[in-house]
Each structure stands twice: as C-alpha cells, then as structure tokens.
MOPAC internal coordinates of N, CA, C and O (Angstrom, degrees):
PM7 1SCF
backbone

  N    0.0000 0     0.00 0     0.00 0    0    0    0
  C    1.4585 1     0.00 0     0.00 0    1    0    0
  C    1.5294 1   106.91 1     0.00 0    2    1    0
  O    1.2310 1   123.83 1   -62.10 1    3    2    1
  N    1.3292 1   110.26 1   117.90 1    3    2    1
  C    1.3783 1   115.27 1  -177.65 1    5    3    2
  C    1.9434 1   100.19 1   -91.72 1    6    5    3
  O    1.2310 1   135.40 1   -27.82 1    7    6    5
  N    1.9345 1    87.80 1   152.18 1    7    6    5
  C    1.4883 1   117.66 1  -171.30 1    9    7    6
  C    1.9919 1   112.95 1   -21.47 1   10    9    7
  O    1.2310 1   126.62 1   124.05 1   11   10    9
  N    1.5875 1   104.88 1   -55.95 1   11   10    9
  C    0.9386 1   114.96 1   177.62 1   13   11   10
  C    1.6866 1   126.78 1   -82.09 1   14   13   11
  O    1.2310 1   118.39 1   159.51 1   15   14   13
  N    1.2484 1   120.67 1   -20.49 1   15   14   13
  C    1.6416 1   133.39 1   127.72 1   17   15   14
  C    1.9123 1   111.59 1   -20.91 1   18   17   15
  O    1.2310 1   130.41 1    93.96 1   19   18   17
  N    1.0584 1    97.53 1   -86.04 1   19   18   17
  C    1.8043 1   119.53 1  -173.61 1   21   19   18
  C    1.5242 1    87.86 1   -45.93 1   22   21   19
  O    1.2310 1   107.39 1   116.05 1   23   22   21
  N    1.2717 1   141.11 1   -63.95 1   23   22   21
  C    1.4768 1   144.96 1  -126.86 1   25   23   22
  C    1.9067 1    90.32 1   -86.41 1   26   25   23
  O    1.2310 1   125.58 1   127.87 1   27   26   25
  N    1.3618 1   106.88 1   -52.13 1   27   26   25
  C    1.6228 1    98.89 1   169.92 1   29   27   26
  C    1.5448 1   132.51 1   -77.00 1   30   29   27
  O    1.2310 1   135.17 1   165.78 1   31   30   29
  N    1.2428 1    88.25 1   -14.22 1   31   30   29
  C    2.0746 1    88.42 1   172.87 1   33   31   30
  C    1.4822 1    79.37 1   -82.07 1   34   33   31
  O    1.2310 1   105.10 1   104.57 1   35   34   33
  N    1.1584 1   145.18 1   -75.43 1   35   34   33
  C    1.3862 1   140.43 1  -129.20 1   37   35   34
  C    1.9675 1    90.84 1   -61.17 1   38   37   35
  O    1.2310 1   120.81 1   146.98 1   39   38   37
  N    1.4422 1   116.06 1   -33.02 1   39   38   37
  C    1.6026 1   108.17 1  -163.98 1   41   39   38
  C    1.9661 1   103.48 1   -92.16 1   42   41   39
  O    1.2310 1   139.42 1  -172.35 1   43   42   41
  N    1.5729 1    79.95 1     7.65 1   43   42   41
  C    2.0640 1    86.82 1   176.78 1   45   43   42
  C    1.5630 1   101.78 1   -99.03 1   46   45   43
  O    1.2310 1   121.41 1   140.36 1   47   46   45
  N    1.8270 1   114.91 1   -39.64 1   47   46   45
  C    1.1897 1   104.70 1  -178.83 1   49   47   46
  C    1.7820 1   107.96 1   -76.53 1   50   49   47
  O    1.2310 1   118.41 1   169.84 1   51   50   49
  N    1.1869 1   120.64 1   -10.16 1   51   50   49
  C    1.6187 1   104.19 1   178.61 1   53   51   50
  C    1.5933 1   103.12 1   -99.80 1   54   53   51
  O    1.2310 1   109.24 1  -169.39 1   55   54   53
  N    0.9543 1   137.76 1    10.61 1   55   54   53
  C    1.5354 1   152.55 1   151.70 1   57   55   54
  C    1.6956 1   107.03 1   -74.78 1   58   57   55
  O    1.2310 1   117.95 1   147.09 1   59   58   57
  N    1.4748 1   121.50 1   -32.91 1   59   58   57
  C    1.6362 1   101.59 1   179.37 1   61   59   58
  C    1.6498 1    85.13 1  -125.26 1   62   61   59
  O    1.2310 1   106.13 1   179.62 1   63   62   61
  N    1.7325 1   143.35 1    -0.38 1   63   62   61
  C    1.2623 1   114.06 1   151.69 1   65   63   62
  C    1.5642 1   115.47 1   -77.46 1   66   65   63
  O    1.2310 1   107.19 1  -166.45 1   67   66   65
  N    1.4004 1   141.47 1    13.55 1   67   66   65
  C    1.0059 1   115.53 1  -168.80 1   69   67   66
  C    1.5040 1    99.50 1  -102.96 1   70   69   67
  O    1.2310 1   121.26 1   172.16 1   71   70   69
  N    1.0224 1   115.20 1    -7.84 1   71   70   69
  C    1.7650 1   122.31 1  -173.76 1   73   71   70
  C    1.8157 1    96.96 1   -87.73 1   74   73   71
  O    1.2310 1   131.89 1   163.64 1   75   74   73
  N    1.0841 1    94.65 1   -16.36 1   75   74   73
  C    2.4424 1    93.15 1  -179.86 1   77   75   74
  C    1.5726 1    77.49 1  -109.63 1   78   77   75
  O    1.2310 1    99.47 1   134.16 1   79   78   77
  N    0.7907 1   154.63 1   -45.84 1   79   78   77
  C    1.6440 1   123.69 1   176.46 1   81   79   78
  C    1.3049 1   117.51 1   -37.93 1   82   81   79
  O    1.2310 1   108.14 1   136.57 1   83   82   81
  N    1.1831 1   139.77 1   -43.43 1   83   82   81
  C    1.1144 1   153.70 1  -158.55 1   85   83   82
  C    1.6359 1    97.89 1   -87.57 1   86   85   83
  O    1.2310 1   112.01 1   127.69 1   87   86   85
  N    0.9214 1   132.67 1   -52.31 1   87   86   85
  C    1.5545 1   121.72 1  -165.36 1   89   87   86
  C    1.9878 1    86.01 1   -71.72 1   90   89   87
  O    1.2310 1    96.52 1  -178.93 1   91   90   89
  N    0.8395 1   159.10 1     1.07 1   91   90   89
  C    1.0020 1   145.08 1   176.69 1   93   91   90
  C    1.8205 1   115.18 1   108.31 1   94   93   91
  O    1.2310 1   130.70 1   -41.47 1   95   94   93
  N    1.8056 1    96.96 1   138.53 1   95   94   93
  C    1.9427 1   113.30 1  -150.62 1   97   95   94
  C    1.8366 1    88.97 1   -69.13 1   98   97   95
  O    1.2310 1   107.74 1   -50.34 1   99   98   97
  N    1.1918 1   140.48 1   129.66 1   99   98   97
  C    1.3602 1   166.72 1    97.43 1  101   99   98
  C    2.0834 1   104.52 1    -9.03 1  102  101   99
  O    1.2310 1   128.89 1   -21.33 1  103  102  101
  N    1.3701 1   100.48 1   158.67 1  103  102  101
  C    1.5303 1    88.51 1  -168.63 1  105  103  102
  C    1.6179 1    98.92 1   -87.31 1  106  105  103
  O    1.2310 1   116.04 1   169.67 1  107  106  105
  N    1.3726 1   125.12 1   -10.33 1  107  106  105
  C    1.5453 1   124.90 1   159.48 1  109  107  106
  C    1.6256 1   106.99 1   -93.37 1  110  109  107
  O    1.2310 1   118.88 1   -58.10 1  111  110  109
  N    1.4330 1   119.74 1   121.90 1  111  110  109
  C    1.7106 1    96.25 1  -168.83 1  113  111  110
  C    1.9103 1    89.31 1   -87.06 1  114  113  111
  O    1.2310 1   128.98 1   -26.07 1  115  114  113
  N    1.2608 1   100.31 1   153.93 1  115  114  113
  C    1.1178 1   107.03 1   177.52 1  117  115  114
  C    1.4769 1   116.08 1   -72.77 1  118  117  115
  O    1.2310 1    98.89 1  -156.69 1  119  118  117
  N    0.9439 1   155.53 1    23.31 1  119  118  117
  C    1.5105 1   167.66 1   114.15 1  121  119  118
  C    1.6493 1   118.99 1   -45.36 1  122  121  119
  O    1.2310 1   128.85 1   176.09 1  123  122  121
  N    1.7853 1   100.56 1    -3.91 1  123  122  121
  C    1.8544 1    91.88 1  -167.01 1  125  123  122
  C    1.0168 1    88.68 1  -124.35 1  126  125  123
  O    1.2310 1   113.01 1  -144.47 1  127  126  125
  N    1.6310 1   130.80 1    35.53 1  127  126  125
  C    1.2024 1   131.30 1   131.54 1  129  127  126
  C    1.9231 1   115.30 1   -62.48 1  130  129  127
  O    1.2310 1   129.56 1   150.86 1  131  130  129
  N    1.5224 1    99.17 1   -29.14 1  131  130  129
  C    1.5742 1   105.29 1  -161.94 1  133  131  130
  C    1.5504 1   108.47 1   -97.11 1  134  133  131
  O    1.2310 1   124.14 1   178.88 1  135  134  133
  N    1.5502 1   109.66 1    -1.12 1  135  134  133
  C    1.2688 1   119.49 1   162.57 1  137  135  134
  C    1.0044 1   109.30 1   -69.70 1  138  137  135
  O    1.2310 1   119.00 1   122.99 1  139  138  137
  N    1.3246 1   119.51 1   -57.01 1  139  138  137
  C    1.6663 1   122.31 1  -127.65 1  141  139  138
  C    1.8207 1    79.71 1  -103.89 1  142  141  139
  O    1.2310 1   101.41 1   173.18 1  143  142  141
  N    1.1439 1   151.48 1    -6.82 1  143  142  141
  C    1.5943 1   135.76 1   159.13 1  145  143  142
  C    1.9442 1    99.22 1   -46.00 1  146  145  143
  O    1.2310 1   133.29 1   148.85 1  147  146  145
  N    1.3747 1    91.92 1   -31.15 1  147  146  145
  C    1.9917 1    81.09 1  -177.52 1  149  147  146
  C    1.8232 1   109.26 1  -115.10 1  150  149  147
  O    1.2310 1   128.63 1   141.99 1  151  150  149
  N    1.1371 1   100.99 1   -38.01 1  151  150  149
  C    1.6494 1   100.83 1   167.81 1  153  151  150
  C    1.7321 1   136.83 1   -80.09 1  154  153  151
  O    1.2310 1   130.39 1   164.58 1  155  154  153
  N    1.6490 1    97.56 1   -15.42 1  155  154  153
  C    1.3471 1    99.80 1   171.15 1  157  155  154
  C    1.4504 1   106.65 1    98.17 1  158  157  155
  O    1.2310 1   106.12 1   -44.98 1  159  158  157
  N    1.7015 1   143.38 1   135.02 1  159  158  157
  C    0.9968 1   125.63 1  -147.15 1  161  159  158
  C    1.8468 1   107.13 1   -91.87 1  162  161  159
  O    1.2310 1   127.38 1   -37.62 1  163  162  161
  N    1.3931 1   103.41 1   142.38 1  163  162  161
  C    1.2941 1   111.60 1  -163.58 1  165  163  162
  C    1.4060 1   110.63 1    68.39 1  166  165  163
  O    1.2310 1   116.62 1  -156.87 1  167  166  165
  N    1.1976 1   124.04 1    23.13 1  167  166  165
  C    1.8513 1   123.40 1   149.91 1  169  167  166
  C    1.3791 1    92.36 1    84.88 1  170  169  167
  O    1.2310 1   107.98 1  -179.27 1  171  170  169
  N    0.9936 1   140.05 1     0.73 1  171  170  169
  C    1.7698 1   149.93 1  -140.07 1  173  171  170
  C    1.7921 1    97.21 1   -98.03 1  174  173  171
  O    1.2310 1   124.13 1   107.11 1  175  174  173
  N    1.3769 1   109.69 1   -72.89 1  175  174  173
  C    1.8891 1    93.65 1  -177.57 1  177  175  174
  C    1.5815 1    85.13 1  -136.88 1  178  177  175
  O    1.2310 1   125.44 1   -63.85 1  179  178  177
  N    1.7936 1   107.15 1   116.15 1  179  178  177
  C    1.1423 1   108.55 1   166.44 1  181  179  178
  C    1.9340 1   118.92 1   -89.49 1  182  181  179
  O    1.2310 1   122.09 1   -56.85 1  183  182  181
  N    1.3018 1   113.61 1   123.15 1  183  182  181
  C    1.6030 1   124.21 1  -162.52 1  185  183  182
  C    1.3329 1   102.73 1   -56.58 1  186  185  183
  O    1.2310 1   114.25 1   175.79 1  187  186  185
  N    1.3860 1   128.50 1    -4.21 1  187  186  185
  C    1.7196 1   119.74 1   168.55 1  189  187  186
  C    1.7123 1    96.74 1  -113.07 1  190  189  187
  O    1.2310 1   128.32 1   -41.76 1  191  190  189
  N    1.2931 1   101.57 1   138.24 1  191  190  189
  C    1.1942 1   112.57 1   170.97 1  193  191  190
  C    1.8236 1   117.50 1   -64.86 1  194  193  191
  O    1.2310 1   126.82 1   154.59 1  195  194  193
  N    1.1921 1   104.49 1   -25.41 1  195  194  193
  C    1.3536 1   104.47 1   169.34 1  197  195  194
  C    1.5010 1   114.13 1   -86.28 1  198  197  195
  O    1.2310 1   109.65 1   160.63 1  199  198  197
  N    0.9751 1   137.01 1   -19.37 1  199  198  197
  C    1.6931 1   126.50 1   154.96 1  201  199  198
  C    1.4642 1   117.62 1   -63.72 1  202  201  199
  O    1.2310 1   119.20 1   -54.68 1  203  202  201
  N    1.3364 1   119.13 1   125.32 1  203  202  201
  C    1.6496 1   115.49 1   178.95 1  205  203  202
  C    1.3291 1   110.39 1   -87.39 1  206  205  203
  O    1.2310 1   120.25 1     9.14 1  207  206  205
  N    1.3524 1   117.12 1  -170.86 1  207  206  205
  C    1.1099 1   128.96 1  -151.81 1  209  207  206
  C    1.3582 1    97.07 1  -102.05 1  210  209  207
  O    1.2310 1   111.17 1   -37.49 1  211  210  209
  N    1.4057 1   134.22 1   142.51 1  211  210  209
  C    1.5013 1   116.44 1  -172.31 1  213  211  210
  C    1.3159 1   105.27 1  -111.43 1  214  213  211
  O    1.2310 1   123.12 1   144.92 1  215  214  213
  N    1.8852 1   111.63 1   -35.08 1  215  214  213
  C    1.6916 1   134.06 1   179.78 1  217  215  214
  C    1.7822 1   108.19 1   -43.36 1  218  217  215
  O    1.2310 1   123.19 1   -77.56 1  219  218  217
  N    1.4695 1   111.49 1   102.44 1  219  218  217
  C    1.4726 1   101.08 1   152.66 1  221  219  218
  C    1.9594 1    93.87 1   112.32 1  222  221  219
  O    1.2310 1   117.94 1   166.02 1  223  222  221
  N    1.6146 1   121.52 1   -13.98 1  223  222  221
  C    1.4005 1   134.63 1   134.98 1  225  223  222
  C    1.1989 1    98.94 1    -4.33 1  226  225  223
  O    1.2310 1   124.78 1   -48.37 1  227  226  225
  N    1.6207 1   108.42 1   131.63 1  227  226  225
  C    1.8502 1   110.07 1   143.90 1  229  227  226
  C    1.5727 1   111.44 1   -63.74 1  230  229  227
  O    1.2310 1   136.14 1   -43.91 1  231  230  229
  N    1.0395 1    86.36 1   136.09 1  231  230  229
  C    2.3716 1    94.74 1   172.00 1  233  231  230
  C    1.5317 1    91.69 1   -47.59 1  234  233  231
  O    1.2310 1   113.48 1   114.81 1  235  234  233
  N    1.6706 1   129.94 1   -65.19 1  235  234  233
  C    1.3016 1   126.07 1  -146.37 1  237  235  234
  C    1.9228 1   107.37 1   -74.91 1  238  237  235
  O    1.2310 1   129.89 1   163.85 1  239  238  237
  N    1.0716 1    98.54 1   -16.15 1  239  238  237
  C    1.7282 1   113.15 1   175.51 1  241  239  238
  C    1.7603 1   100.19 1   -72.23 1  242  241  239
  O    1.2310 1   122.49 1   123.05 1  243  242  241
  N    1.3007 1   112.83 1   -56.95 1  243  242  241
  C    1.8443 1   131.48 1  -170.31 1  245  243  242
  C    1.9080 1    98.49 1   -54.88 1  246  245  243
  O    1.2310 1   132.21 1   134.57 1  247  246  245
  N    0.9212 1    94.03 1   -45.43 1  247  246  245
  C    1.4766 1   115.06 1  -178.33 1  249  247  246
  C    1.3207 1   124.30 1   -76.02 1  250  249  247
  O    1.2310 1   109.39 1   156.04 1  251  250  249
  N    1.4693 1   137.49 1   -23.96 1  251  250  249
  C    0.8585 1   148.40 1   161.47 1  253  251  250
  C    1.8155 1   124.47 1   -80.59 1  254  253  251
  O    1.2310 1   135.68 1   143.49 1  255  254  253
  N    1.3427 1    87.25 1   -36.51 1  255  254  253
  C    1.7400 1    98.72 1  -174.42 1  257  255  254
  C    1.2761 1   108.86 1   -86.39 1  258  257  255
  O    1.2310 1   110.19 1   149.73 1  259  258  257
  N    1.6723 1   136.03 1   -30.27 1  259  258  257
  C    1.0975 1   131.40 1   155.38 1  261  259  258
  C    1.7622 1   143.01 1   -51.12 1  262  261  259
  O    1.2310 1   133.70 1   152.75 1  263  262  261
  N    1.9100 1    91.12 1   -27.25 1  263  262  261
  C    1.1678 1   119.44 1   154.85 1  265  263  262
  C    1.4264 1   113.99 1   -51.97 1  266  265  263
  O    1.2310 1   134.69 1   112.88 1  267  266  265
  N    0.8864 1    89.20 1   -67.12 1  267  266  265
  C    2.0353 1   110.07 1  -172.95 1  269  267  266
  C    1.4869 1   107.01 1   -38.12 1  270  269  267
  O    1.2310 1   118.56 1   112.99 1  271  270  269
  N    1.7967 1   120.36 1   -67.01 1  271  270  269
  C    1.0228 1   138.62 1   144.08 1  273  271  270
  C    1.4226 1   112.64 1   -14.12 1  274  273  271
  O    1.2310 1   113.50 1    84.18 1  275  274  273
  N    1.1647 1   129.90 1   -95.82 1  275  274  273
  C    1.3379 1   138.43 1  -179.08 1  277  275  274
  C    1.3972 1   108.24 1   -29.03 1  278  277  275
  O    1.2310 1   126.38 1   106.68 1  279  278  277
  N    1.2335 1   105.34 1   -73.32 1  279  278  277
  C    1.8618 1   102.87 1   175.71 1  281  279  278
  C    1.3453 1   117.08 1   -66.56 1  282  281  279
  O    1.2310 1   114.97 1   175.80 1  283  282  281
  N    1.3493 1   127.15 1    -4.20 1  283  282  281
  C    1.7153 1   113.98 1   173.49 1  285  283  282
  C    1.2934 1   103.62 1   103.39 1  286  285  283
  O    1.2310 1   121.48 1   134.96 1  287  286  285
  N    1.5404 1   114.77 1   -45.04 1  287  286  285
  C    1.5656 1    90.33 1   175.38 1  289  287  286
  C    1.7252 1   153.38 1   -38.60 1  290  289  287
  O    1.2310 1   134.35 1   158.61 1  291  290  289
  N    1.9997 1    89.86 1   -21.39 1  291  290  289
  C    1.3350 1    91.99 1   171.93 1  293  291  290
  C    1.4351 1   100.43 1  -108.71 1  294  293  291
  O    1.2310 1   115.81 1    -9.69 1  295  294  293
  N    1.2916 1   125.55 1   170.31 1  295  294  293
  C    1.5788 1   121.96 1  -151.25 1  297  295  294
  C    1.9077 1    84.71 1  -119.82 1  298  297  295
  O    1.2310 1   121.57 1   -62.98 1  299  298  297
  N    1.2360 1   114.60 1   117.02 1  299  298  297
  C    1.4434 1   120.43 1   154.19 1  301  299  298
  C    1.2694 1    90.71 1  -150.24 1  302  301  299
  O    1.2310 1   120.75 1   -25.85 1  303  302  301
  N    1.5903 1   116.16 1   154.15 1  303  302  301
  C    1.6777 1   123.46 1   144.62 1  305  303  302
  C    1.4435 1   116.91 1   -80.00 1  306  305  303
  O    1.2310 1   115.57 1  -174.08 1  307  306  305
  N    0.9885 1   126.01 1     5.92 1  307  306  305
  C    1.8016 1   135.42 1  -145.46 1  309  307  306
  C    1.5306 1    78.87 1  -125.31 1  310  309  307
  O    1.2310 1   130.58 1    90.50 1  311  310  309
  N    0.9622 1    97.19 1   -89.50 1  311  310  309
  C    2.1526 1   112.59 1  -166.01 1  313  311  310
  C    1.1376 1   101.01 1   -62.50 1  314  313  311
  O    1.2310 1   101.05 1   146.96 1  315  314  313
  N    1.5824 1   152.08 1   -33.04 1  315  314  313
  C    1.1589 1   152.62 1  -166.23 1  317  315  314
  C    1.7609 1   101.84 1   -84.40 1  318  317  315
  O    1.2310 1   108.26 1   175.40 1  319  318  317
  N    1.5961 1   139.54 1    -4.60 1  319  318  317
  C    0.8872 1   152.01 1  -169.07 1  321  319  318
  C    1.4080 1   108.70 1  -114.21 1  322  321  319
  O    1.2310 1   122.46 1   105.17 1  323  322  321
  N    1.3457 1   112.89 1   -74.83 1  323  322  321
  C    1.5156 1   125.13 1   158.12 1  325  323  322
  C    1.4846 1   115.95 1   -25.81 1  326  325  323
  O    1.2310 1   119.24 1   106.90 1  327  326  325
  N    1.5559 1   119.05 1   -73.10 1  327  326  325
  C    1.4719 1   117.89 1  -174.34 1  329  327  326
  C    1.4497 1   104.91 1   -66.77 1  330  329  327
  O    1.2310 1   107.58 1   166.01 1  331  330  329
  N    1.4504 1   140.77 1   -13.99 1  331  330  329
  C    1.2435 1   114.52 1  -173.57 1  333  331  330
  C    1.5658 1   133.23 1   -70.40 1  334  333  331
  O    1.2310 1   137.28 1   156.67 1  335  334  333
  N    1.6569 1    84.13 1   -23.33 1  335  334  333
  C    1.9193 1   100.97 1   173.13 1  337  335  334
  C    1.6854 1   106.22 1   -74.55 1  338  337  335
  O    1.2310 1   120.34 1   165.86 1  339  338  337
  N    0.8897 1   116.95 1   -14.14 1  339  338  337
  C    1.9955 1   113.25 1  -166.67 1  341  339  338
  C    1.3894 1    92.10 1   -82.46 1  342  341  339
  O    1.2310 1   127.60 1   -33.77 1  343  342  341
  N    1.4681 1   102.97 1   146.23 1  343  342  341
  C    1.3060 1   114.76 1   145.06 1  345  343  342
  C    1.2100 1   138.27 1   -82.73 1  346  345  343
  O    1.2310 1   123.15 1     8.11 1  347  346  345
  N    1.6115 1   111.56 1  -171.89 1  347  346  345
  C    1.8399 1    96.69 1   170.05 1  349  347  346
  C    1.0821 1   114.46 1   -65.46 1  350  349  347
  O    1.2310 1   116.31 1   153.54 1  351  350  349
  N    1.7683 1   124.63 1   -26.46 1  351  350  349
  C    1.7426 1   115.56 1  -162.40 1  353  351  350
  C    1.6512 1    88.82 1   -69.15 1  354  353  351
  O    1.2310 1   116.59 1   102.60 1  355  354  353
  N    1.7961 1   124.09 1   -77.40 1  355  354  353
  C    0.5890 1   120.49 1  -160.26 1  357  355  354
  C    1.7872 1   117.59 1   -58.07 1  358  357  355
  O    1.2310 1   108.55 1   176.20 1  359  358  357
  N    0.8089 1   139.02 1    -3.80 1  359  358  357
  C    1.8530 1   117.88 1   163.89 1  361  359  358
  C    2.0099 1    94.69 1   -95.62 1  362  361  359
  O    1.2310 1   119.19 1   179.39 1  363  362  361
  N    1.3412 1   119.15 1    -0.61 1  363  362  361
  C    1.6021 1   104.51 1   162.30 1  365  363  362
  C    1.8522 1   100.52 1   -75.16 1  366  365  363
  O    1.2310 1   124.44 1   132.72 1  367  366  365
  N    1.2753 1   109.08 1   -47.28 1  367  366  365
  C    1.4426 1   103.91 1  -172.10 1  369  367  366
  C    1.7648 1   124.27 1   -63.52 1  370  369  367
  O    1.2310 1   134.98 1   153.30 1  371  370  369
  N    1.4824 1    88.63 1   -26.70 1  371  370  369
  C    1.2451 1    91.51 1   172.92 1  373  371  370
  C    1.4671 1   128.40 1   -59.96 1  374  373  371
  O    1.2310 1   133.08 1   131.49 1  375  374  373
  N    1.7108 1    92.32 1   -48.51 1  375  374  373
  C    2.0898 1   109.79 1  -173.41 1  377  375  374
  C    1.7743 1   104.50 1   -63.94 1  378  377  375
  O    1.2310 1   133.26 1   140.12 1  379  378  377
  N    1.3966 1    91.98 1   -39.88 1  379  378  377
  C    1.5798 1    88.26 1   167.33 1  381  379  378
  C    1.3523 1   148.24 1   -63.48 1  382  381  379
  O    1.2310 1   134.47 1   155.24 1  383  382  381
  N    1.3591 1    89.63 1   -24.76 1  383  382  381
  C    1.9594 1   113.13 1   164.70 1  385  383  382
  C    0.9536 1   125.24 1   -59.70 1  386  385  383
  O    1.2310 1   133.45 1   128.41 1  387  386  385
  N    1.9141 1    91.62 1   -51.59 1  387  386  385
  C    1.6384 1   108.14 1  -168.36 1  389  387  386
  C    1.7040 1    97.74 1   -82.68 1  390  389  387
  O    1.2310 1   116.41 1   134.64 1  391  390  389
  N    1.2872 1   124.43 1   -45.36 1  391  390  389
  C    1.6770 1   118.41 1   175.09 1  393  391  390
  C    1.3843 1   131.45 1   -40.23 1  394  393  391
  O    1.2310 1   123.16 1   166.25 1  395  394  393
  N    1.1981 1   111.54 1   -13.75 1  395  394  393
  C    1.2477 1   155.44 1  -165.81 1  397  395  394
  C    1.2173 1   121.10 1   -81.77 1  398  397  395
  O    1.2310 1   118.59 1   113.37 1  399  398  397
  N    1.2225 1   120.30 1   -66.63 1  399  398  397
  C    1.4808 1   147.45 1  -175.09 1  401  399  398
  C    1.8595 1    88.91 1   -68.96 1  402  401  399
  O    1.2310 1   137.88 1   -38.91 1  403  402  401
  N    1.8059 1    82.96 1   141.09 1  403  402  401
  C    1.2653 1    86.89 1  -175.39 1  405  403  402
  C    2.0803 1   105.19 1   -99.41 1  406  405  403
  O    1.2310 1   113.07 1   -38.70 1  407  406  405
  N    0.9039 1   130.71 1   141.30 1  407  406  405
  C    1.6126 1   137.91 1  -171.54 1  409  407  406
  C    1.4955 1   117.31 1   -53.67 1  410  409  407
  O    1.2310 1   111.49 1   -65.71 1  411  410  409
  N    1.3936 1   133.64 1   114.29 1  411  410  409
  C    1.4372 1   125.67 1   163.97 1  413  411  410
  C    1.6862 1   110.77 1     3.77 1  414  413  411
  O    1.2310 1   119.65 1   -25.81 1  415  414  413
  N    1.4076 1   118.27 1   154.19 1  415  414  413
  C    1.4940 1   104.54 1   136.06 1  417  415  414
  C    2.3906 1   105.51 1    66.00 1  418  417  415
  O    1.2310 1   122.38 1   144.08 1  419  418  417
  N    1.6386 1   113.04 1   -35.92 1  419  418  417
  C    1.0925 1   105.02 1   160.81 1  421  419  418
  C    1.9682 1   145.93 1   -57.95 1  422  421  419
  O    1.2310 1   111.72 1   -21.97 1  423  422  421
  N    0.7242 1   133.21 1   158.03 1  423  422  421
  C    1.4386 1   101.94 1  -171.89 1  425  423  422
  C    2.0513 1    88.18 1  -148.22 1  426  425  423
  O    1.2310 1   120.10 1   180.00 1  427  426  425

C-alpha cells in the first residue's frame, strides 16, 4: 500500500471512527485503527521508518504534540491533517492508549 493509499483509508477510517467515538472510548479507541495504518497496531512497530513509535509515550508528551499538530505549530502534512478533526477528549484517549501500551522488546 503506497503513501497515498494508507493516507485515504486512514481519512475513511476516521470518517466512520469518529461516529463510535462518540457513543463512548472502548479500551482500543476506535480511531487507533487510523494510527496504526502509519504507526503499526498499538503504536508498537510502525512499517515506515519515519513514523515513530507511539507505544510506551508519556500521556503529557502524546498530548502535547498532537496539540502542536492540530494547531500547526508542529509541521507535518500527514499529522497536521489527521489531528485537526480530534478533539481534546479524543487525543486524551488517544495519549492514554498509546501511554499505555507497553514497547516492543520492553519487559
């Protein structure tokens, strides 16, 4: 699946996760299906070397950089697109998912 492949499933799955966000966050939020097309599922090994690892993140780091993203301050076309539809609940549910997850290789 090429770059621009991944980039529209990922903006199809946050088009039908944002309607199950709303009935209430599940301990996988349904939005980290639209992560893990670039981070790998559970943030754990993302298949491009340029996506990092999100699994095992501080919450207040997850939470901040999505911000950043969202408002432009941090520079992606990828993440700067993605975070602009989330709200605050959902990038709290997210950092918490991903803070969560324990890291490849951790024990």
């Amino acid at each position: 699946m090429n770059h621009r492949s991944r980039f529209v499933f990922g903006l199809l799955l946050l088009c039908r996760g944002a309607n199950s966000f709303a009935a209430g966050a599940p301990s996988q939020p349904a939005l980290e299906g639209l992560c893990a097309a670039c981070h790998g599922p559970g943030g754990r090994q993302p298949p491009s070397p340029q996506a990092p690892r999100l699994a095992g993140q501080q919450y207040a780091y997850l939470v901040h950089a999505l911000d950043e993203y969202r408002s432009g301050a941090r520079q992606s076309p990828i993440m700067g697109a993605m975070a602009k539809s989330l709200s605050d609940a959902q990038i709290e549910t997210l950092a918490r998912f991903y803070a969560a997850q324990i890291e490849l290789g951790a024990k």
